[in-house]
MARTI-657866 format. One record per residue (C-alpha): x, y, z; residue number from 0; residue in one letter. Coordinates in pm, whole numbers, plus 50000, padded with zeros to 5 digits. Layout:
% MARTI-657866
<site east="X" north="Y" up="Z" romi="NUM" bado="A"/>
...
This chain:
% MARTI-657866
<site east="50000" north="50000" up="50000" romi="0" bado="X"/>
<site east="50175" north="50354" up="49846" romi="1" bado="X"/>
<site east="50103" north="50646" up="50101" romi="2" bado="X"/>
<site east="50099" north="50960" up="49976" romi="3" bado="X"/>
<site east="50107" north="51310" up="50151" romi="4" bado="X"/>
<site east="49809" north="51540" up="49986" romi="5" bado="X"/>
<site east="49894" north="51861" up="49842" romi="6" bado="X"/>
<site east="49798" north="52162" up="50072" romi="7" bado="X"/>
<site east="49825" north="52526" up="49867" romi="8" bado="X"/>
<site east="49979" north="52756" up="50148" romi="9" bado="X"/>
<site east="50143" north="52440" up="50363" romi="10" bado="X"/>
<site east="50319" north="52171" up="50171" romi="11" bado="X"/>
<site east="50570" north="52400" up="49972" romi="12" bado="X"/>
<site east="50925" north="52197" up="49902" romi="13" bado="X"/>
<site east="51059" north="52373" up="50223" romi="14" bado="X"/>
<site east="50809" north="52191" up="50422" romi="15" bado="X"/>
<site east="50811" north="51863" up="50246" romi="16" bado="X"/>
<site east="51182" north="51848" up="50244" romi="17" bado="X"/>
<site east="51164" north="51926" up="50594" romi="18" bado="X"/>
<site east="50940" north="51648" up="50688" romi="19" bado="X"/>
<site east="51097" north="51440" up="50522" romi="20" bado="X"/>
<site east="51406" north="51464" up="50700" romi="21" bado="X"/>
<site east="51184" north="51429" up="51003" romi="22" bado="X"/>
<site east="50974" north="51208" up="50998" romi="23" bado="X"/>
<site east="50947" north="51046" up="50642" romi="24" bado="X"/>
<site east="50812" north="50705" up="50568" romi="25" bado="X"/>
<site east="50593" north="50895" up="50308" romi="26" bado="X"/>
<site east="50567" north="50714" up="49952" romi="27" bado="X"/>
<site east="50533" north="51024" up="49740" romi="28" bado="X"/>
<site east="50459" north="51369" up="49796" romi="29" bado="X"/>
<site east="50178" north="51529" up="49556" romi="30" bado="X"/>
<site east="50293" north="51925" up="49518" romi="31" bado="X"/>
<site east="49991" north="52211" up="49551" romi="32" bado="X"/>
<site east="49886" north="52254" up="49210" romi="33" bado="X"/>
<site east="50034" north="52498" up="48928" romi="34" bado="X"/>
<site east="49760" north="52699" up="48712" romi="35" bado="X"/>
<site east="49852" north="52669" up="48351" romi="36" bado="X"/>
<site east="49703" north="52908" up="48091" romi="37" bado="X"/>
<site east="49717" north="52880" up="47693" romi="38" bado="X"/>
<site east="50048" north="53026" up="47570" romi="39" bado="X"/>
<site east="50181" north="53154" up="47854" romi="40" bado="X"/>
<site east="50543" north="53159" up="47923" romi="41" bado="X"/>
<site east="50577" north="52947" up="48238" romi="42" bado="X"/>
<site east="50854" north="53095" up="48430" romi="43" bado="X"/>
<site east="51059" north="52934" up="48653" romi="44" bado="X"/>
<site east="50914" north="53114" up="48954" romi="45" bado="X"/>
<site east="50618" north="52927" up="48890" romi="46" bado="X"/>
<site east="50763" north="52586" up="48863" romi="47" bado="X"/>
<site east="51007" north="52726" up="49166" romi="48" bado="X"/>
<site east="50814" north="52435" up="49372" romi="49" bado="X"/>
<site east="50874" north="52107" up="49128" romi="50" bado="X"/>
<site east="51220" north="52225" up="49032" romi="51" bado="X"/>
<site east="51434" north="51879" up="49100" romi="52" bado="X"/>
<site east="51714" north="52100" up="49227" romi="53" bado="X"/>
<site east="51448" north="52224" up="49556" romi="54" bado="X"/>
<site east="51327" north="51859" up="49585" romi="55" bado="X"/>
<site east="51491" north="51594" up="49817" romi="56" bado="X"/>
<site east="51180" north="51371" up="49809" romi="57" bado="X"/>
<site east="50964" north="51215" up="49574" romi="58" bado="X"/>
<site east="50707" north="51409" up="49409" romi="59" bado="X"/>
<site east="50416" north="51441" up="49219" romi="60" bado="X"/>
<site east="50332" north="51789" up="49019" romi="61" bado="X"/>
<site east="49954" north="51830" up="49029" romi="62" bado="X"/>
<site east="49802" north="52059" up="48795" romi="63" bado="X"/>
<site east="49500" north="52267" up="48786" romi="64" bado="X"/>
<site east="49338" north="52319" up="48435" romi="65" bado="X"/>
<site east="49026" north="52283" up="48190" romi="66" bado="X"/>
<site east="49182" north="52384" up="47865" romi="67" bado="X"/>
<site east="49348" north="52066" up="47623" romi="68" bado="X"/>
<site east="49594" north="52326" up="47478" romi="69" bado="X"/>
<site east="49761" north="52484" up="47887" romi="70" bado="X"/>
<site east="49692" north="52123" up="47946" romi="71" bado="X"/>
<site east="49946" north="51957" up="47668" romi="72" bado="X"/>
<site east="50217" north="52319" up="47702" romi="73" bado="X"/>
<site east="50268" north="52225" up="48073" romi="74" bado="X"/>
<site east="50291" north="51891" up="48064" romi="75" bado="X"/>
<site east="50575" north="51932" up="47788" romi="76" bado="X"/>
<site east="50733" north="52194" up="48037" romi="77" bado="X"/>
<site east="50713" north="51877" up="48292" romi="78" bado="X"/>
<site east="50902" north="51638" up="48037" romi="79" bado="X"/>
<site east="51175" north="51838" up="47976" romi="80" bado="X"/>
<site east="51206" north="51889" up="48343" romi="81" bado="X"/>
<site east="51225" north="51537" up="48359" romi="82" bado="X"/>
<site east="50890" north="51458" up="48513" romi="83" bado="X"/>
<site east="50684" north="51147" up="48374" romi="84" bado="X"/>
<site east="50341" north="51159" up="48549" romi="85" bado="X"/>
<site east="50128" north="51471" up="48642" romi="86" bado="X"/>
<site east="49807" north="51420" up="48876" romi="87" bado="X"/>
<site east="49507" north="51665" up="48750" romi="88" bado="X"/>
<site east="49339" north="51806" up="49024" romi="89" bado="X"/>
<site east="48959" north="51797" up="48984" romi="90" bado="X"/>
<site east="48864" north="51791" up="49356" romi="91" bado="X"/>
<site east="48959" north="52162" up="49477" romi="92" bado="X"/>
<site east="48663" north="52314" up="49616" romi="93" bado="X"/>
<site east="48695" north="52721" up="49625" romi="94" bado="X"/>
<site east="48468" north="52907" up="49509" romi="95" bado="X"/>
<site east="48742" north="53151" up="49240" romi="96" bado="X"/>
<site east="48849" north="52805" up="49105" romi="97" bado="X"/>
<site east="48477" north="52676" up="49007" romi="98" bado="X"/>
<site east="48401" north="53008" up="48895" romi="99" bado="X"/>
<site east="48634" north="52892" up="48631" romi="100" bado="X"/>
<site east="48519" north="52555" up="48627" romi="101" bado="X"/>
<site east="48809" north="52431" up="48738" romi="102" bado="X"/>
<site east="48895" north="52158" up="49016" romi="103" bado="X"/>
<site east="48548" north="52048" up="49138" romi="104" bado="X"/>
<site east="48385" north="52287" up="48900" romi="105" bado="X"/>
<site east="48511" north="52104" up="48594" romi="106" bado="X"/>
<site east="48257" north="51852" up="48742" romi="107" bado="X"/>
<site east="47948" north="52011" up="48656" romi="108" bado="X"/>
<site east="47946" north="51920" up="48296" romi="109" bado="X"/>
<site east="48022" north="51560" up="48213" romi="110" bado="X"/>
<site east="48035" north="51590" up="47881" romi="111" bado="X"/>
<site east="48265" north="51876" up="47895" romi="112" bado="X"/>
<site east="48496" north="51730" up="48090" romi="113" bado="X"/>
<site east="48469" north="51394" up="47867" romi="114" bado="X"/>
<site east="48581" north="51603" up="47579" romi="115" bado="X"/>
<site east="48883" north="51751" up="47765" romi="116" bado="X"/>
<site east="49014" north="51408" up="47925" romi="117" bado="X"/>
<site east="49035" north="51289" up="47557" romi="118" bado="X"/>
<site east="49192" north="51616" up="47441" romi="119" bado="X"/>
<site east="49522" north="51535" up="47710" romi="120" bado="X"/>
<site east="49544" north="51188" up="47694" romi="121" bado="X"/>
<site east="49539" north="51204" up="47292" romi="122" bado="X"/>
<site east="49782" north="51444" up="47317" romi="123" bado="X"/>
<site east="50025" north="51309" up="47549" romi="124" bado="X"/>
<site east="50235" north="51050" up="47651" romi="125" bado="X"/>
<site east="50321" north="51143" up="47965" romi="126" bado="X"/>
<site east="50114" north="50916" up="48249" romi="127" bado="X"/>
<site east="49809" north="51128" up="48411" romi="128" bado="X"/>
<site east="49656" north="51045" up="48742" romi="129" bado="X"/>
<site east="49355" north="51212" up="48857" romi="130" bado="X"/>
<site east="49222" north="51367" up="49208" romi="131" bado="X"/>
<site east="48839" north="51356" up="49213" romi="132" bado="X"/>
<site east="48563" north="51438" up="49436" romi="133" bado="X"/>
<site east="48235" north="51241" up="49374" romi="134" bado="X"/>
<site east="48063" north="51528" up="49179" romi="135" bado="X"/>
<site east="47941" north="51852" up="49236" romi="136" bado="X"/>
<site east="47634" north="51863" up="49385" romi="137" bado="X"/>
<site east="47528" north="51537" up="49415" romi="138" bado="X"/>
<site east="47690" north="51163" up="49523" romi="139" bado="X"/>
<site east="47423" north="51068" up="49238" romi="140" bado="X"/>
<site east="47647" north="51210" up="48980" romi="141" bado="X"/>
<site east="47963" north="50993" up="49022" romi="142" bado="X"/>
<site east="47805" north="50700" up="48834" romi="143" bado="X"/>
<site east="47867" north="50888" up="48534" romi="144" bado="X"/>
<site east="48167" north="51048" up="48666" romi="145" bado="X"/>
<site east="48322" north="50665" up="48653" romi="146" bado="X"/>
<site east="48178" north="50571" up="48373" romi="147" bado="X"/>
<site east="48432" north="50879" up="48228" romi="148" bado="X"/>
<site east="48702" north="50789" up="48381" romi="149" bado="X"/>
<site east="48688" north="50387" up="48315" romi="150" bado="X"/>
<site east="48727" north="50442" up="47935" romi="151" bado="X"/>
<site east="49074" north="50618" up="48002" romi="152" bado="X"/>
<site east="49433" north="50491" up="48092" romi="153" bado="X"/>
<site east="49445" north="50681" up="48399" romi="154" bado="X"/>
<site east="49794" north="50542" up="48605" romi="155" bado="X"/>
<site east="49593" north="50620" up="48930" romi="156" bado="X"/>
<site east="49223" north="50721" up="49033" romi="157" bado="X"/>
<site east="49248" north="50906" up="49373" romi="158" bado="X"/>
<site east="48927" north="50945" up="49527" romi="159" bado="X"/>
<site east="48758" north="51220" up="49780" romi="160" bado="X"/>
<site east="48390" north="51067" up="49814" romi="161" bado="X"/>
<site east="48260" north="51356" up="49936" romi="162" bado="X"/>
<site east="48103" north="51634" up="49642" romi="163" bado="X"/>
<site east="48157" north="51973" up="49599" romi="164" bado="X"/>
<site east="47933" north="52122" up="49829" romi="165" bado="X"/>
<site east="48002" north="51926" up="50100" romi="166" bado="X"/>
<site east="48357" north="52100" up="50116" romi="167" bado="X"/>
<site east="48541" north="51913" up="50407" romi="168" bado="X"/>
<site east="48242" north="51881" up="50615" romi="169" bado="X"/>
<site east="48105" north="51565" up="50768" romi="170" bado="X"/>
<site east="48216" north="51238" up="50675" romi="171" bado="X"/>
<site east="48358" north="51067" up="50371" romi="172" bado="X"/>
<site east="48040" north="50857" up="50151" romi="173" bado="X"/>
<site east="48214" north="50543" up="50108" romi="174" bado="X"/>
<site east="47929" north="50395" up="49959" romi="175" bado="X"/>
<site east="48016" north="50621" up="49675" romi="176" bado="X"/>
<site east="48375" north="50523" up="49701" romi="177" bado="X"/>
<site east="48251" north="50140" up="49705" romi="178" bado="X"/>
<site east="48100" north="50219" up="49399" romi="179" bado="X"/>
<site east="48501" north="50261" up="49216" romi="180" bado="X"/>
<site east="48597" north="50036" up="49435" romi="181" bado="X"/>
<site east="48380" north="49771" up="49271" romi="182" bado="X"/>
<site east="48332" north="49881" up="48944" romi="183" bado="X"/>
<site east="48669" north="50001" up="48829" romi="184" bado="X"/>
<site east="48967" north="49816" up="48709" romi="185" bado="X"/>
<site east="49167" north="50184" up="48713" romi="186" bado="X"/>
<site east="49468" north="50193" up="49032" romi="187" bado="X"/>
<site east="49275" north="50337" up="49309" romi="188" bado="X"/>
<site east="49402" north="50556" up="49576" romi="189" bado="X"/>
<site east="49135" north="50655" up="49915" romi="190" bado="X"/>
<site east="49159" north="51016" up="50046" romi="191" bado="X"/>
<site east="48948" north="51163" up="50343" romi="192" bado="X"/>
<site east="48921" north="51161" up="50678" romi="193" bado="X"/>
<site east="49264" north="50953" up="50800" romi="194" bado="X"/>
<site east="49381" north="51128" up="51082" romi="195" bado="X"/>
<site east="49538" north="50829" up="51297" romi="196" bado="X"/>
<site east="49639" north="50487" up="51302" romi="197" bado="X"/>
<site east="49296" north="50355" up="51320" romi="198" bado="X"/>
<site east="49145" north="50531" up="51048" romi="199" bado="X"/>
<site east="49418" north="50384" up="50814" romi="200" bado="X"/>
<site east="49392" north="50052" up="50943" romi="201" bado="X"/>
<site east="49023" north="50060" up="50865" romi="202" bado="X"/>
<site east="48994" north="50156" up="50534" romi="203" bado="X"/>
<site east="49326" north="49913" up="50423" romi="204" bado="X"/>
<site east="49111" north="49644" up="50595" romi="205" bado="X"/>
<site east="48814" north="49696" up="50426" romi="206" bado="X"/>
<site east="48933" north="49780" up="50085" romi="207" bado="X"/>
<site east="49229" north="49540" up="50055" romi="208" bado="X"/>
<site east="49264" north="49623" up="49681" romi="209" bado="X"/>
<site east="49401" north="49976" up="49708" romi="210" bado="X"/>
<site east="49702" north="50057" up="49564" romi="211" bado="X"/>
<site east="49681" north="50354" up="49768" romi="212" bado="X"/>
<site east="49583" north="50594" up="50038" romi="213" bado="X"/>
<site east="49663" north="50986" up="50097" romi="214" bado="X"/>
<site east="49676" north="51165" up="50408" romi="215" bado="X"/>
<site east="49646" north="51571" up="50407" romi="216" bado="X"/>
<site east="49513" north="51726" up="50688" romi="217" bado="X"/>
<site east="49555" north="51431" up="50942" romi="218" bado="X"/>
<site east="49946" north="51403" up="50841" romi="219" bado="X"/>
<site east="49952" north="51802" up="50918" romi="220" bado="X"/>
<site east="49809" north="51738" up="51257" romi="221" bado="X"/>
<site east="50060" north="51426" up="51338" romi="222" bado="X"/>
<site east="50345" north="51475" up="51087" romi="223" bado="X"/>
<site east="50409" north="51096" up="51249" romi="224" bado="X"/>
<site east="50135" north="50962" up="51111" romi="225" bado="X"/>
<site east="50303" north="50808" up="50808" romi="226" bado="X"/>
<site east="50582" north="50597" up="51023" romi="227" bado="X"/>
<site east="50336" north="50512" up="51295" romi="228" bado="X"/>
<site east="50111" north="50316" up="50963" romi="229" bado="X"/>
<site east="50400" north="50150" up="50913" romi="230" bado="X"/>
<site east="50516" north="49990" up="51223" romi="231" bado="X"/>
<site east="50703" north="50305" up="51362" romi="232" bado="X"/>
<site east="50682" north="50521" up="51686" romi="233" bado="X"/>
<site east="50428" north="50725" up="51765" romi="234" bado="X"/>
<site east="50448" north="51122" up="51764" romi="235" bado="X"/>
<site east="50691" north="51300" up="52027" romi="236" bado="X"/>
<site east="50623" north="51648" up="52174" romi="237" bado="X"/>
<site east="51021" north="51724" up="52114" romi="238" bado="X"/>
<site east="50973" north="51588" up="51773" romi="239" bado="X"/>
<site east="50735" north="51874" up="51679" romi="240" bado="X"/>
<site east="50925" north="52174" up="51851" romi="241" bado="X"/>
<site east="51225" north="52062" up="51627" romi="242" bado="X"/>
<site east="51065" north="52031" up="51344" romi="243" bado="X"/>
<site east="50887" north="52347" up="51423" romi="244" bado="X"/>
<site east="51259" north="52530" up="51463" romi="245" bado="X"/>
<site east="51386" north="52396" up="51098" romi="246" bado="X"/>
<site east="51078" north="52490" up="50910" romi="247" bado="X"/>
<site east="51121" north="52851" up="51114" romi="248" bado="X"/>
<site east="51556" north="52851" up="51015" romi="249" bado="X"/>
<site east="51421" north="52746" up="50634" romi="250" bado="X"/>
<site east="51131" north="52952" up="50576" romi="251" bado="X"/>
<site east="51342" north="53250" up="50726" romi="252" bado="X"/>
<site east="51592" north="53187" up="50481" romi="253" bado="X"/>
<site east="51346" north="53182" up="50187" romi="254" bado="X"/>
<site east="51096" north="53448" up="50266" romi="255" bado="X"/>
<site east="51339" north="53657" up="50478" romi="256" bado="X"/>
<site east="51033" north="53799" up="50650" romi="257" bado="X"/>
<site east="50972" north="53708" up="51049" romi="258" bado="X"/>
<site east="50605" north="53785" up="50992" romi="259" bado="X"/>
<site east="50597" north="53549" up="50708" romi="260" bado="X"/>
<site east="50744" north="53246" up="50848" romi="261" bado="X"/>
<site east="50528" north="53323" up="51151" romi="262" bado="X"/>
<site east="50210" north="53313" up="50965" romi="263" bado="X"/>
<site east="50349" north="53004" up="50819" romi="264" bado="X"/>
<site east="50419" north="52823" up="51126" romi="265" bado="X"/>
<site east="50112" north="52934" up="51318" romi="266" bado="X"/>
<site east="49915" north="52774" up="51032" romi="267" bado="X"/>
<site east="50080" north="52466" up="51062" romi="268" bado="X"/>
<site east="50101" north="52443" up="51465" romi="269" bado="X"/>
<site east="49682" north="52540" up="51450" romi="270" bado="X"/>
<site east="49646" north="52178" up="51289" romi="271" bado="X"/>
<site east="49916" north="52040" up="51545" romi="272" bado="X"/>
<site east="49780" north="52186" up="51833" romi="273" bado="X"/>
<site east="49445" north="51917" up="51758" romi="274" bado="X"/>
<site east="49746" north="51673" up="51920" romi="275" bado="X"/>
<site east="49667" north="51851" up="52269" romi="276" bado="X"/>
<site east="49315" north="51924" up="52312" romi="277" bado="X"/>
<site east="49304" north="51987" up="52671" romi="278" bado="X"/>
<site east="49586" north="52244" up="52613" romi="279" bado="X"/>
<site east="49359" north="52556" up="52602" romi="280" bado="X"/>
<site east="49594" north="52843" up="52723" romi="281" bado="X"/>
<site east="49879" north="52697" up="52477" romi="282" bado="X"/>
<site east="49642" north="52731" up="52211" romi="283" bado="X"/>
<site east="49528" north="53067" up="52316" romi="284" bado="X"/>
<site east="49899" north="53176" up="52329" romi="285" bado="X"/>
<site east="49951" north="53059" up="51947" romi="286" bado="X"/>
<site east="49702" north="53240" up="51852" romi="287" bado="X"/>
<site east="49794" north="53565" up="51977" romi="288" bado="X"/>
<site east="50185" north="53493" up="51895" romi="289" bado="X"/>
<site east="50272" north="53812" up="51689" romi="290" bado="X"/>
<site east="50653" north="53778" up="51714" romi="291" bado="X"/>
<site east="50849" north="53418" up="51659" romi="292" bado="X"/>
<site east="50926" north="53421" up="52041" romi="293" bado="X"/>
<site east="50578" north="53400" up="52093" romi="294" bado="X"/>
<site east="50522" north="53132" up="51931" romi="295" bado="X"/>
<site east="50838" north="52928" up="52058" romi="296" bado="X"/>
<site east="50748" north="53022" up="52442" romi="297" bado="X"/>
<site east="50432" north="52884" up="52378" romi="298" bado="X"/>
<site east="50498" north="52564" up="52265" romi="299" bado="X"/>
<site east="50780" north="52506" up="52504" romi="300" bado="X"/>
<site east="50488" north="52443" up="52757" romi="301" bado="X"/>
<site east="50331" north="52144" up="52547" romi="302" bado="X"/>
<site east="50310" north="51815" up="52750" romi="303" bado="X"/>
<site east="50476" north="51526" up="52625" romi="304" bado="X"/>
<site east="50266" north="51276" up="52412" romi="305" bado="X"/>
């Protein structure tokens, strides 16, 4: 079973995958927050600053975020001459500016539209193409079709999100949708939703024994030990998450060369980590309010140990 670590726009730049990496690890492949292509437009290497092999230690996956054949086909050359040979297409992102453009989950709306433009890019391309889905956009009654889609291409992997577009994050995963791939798909599937510890992962491997794969976002932002703990590892450590804490701080320093920057960054990522100490009320209080990097470090120097 492949783990992956799900892309997170704002979190899981290369400085913080590279970081965690060195950390903690055990992660199969990292999937990198997606790039927005556009026809004909010169893609600098500013934007492709966070696939570049030369700011990569780890294993990663470019994801890209597009409804035109033509960006589509331009980027993905960009990616083979970089010397990338599989891009994931993101068709799960919720927000509301990227379905205005029908985009991520909004490319979901029309079937037939987006049957047109899956046989534009694989036509038009050798490299391999994975896909991130949700289960529609409105509806769970919508992914029938949805699969029916994706069975007639050559899609190297069919990662899943059973909830639909207007469910966001909330509630819980349908996995009777899911069960629906699951059973009637002979495409590489990967499960994504809702794993946030050792249990969770246990349960869905158990029941669906056939997965190539399963991806972890939010949960492996919480416990950044989540991956080595699936596979036979030791749990999370308090001091584990203070040093990490202190090398994404010395790296994101170095690359932004703003404190309030690499503050905003951290406090994003401790917000998630802080779900590791719920009874910690005042610590989390303190976080909050941190406006100065010393903040932030005196706060968490109070955590208990796990």
């Amino acid at each position: 079973m492949n783990l992956y670590f799900a892309p997170m726009e704002g979190i899981t730049s290369y400085t913080y995958r590279n970081a965690h990496a060195e950390v903690f690890g055990m992660c199969d492949a990292y999937f990198t927050p997606f790039i927005v292509p556009t026809e004909h437009e010169r893609i600098s290497r500013k934007t492709l600053r966070d696939v570049l092999k030369e700011n990569n230690s780890t294993k990663i996956k470019p994801q890209v975020l597009c409804n035109s054949v033509t960006a589509f086909l331009e980027f993905t050359k960009k990616l083979s001459d970089l010397g990338f040979d599989e891009v994931n297409l993101n068709l799960g992102c919720p927000s509301g500016t990227v379905i205005k453009k029908s985009r991520g989950a909004g490319a979901l709306k029309d079937t037939d539209a987006l049957d047109r433009f899956l046989e534009g890019i694989f036509s038009g391309t050798d490299i391999k193409i994975s896909i991130k889905t949700r289960a529609g956009f409105n509806s769970h009654d919508e992914f029938g079709r949805l699969l029916e889609i994706y069975n007639q291409y050559p899609i190297t992997e069919l990662i899943i999100h059973p909830r639909v577009r207007e469910e966001y994050y909330h509630g819980f995963p349908n996995m009777q949708t899911f069960e629906k791939a699951y059973h009637g798909s002979n495409l590489k599937l990967c499960y994504n939703g809702n794993i946030y510890t050792l249990d969770d992962y246990e349960r869905i491997a158990g029941e669906y024994p056939q997965l190539n794969s399963i991806m972890i976002g939010r949960g492996a932002i919480k416990n950044p030990a989540l991956f080595r703990e699936i596979k036979g590892g030791d749990p999370l450590k308090t001091s584990e998450l203070i040093l990490f804490s202190k090398l994404l701080e010395e790296r994101f320093l170095r690359l932004l060369g703003s404190e309030v920057y690499t503050l905003h960054r951290l406090k994003e990522i401790w917000l998630y980590a802080m779900l590791n100490f719920p009874g910690e009320k005042k610590i989390l209080k303190a976080v909050k309010k941190s406006n100065r990097l010393s903040d932030l470090n005196n706060a968490i120097h109070f955590l208990p140990e796990l």
